[in-house]
C-alpha positions as CSV (number, residue, x, y, z in Angstrom):
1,X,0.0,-6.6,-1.4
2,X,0.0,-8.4,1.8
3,X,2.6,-7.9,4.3
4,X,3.3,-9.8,7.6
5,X,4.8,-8.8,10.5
6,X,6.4,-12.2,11.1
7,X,10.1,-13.9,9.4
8,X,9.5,-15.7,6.1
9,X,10.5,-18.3,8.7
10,X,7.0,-19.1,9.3
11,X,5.0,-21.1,7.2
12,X,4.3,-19.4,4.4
13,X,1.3,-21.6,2.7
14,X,-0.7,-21.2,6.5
15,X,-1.8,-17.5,4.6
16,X,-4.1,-16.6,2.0
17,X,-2.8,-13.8,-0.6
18,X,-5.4,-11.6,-1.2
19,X,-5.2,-8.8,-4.2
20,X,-5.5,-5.9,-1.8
21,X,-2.5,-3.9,-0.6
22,X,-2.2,-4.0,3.5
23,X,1.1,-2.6,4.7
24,X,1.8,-3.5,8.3
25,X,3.9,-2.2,11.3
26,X,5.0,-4.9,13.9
27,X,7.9,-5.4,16.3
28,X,21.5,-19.4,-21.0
29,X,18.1,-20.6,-21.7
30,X,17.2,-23.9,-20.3
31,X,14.5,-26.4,-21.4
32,X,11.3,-24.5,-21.5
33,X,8.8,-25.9,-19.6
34,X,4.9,-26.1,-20.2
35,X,3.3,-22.4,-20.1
36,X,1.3,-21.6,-16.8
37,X,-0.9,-18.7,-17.4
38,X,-1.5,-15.6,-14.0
39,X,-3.1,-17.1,-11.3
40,X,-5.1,-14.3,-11.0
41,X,-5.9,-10.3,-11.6
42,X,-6.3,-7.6,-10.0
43,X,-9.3,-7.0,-8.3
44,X,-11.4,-4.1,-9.7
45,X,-10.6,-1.4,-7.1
46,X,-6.9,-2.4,-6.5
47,X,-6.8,-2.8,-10.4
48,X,-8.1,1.0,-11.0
49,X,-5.4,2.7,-8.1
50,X,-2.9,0.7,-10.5
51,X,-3.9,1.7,-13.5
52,X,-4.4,5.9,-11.9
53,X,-0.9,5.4,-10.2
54,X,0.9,4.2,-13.5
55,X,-1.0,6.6,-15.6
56,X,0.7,9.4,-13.8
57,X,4.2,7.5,-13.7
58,X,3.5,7.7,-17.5
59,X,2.5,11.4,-17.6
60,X,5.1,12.8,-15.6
61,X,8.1,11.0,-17.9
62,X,6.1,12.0,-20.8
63,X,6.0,15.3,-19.9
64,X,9.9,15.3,-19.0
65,X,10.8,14.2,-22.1
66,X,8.7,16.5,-24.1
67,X,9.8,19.8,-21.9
68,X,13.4,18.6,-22.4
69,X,13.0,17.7,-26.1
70,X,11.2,20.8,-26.8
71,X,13.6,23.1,-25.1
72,X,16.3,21.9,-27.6
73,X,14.2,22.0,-30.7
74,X,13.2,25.8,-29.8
75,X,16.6,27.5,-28.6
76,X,19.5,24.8,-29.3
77,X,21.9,27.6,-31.1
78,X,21.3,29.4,-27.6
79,X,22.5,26.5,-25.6
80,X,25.8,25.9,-24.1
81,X,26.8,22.3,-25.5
82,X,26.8,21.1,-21.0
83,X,23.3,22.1,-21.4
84,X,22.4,20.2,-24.0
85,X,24.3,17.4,-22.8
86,X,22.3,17.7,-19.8
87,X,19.1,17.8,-21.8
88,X,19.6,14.8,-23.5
89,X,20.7,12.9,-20.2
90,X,17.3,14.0,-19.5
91,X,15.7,12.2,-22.5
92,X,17.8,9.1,-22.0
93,X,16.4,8.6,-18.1
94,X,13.3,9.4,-19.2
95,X,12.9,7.0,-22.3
96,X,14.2,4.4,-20.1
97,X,11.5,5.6,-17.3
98,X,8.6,5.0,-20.2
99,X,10.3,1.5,-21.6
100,X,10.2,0.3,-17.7
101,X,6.8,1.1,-17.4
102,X,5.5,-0.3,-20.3
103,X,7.3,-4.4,-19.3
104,X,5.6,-3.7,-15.7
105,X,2.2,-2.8,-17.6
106,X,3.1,-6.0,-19.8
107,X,3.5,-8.1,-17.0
108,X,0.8,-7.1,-14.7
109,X,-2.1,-7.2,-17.1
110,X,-0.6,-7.9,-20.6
111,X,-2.4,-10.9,-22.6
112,X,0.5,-13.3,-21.8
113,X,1.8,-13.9,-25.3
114,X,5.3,-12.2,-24.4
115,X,5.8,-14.2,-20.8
116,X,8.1,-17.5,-21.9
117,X,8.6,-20.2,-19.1
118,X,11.4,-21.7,-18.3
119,X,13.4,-22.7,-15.4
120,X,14.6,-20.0,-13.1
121,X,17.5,-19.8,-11.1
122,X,16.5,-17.8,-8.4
123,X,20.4,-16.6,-7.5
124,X,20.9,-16.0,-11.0
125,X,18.0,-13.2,-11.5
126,X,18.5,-12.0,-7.9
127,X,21.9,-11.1,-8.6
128,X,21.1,-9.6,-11.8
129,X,18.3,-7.3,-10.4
130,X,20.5,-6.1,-7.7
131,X,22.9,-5.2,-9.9
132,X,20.6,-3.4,-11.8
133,X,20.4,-1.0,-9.1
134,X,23.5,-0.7,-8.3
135,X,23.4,-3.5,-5.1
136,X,25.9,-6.5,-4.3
137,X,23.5,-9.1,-3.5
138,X,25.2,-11.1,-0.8
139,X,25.1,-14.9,-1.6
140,X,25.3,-17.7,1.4
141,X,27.8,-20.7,0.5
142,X,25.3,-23.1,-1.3
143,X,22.7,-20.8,-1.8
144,X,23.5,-20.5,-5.3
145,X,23.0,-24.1,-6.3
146,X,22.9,-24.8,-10.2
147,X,20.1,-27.5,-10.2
148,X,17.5,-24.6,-7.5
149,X,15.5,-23.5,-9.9
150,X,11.7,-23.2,-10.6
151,X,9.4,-22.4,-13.5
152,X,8.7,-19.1,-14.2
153,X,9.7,-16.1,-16.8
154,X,13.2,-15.3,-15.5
155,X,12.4,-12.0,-17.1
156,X,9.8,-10.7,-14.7
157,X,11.0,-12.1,-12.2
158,X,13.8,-9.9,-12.4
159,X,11.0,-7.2,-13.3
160,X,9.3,-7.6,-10.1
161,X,13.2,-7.8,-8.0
162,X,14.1,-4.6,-9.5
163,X,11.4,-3.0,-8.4
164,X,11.4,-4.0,-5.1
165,X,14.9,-2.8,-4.9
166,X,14.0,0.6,-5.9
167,X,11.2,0.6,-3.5
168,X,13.6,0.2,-0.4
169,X,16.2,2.6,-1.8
170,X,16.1,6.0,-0.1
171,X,18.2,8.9,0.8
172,X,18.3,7.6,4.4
173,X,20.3,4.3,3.1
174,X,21.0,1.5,0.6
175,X,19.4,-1.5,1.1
176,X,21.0,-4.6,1.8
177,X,20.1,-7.8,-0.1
178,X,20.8,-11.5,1.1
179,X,20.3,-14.9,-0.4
180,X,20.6,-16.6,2.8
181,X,19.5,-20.2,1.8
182,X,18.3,-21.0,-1.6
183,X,15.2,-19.6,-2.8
184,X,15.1,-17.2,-0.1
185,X,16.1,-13.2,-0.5
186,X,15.7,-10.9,2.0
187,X,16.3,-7.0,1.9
188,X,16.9,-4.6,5.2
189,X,16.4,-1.2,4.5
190,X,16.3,1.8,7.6
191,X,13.0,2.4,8.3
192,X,10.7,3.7,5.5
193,X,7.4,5.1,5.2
194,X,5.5,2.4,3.6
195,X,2.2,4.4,2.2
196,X,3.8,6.9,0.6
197,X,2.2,7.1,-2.7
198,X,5.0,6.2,-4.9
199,X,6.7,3.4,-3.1
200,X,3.2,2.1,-2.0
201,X,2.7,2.0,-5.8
202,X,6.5,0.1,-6.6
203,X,5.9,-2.2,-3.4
204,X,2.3,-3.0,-4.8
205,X,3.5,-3.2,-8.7
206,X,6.7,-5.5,-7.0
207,X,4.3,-7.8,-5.5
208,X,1.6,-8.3,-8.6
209,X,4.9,-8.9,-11.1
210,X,6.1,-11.6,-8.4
211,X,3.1,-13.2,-7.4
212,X,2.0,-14.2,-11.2
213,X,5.4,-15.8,-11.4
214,X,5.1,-17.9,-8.4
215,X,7.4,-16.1,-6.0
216,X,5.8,-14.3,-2.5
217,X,6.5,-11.2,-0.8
218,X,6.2,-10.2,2.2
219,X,7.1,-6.6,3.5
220,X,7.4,-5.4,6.9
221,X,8.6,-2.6,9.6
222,X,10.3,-3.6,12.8
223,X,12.5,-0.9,15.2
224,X,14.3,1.0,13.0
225,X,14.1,-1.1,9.9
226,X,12.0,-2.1,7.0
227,X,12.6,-5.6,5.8
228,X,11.4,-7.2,2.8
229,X,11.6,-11.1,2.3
230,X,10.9,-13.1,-0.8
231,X,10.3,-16.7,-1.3
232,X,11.8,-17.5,-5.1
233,X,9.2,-19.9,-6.6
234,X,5.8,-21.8,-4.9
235,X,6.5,-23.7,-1.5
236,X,8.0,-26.9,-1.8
237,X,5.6,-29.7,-0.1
């Protein structure tokens, strides 16, 4: 991913996206419309730290889920039932962890035969992915307009949204998310340490998802913030 230290204010189309990650630090279904398939992969060293960094997303809820499963199997008449309970919370998360992981693996390099087109209201998924994690997107009068839309998979869209959410969610703060003007979202987190491994994995995974369906991201530190800023479909010329 490609991050700039300047507002998505700028001109957006004035910079190439390239397929490596470079994190800066500066001061109801509609019509469907005709399938468009992924600009583009990975290149093939970004593509093998994505494939390492999801292989141990996937080993560490795997081996959650078979520690918690196994634990009840072996001793469940020795249990208390608020253990168990916990135990199977455990399972739930974790089942969820692996089903999230496997629509981002989809997504990113799948063949394409699950991604449907259609026309995407960029409010519309914004406020759905926010709410997914648990956010109040905060919508400008107008910004919400029906007729804004542009074609995409509203589905991975959303994908790539919650993800970026969860990147900018830490212990120090939650993030807050605006739709200032149509097809614009920006989210202000406090200041965050971009390359550590795990967020520089959901920022880079955030940005693939996104950028296959049209949609840019930019992500970037100034004072005592980080700020992320997305542009909802291509450019309009």
């Amino acid at each position: 991913m490609r991050a700039w230290g300047s507002p998505l204010a700028s001109n957006v189309a004035d910079h190439d996206v390239t397929d490596e990650l470079e994190i800066g630090s500066s001061l109801g279904r509609l019509t469907p419309v005709p399938y468009a398939p992924p600009r583009r992969r990975l290149t093939t060293g970004s593509h093998a730290e994505f494939v390492g960094a999801l292989v141990h997303e996937f080993r560490g809820a795997v081996a959650s889920l078979k520690g918690a499963s196994d634990l009840i199997a072996r001793r469940r008449h020795e249990l208390d039932e608020a253990v168990v309970t916990d135990l199977s919370r455990v399972i739930d998360r974790q089942a969820a962890r692996v089903a999230w992981l496997v629509r981002l693996l989809e997504a990113v390099d799948g063949d394409g035969s699950s991604r449907r087109v259609e026309p995407v209201h960029a409010a519309t998924v914004a406020q759905q992915a926010a709410a997914a994690n648990g956010l109040v997107l905060d919508v400008a009068r107008g910004a919400d307009r029906f007729g804004d839309t542009f074609p995409g998979d509203p589905e991975r869209v959303r994908l790539g949204l919650e993800i970026l959410f969860e990147a900018l969610a830490s212990p120090a703060g939650v993030p807050a998310a605006r739709l200032p003007v149509a097809g614009f979202l920006t989210v202000v987190a406090p200041i965050l340490d971009l390359e550590e491994p795990q967020r520089r994995f959901a920022l880079r995974s955030a940005f693939r998802v996104l950028d296959m369906e049209g949609c840019q991201l930019r992500v970037h530190t100034k004072g005592d913030e980080t700020r992320a800023e997305v542009r909802l479909g291509a450019r309009k010329k």
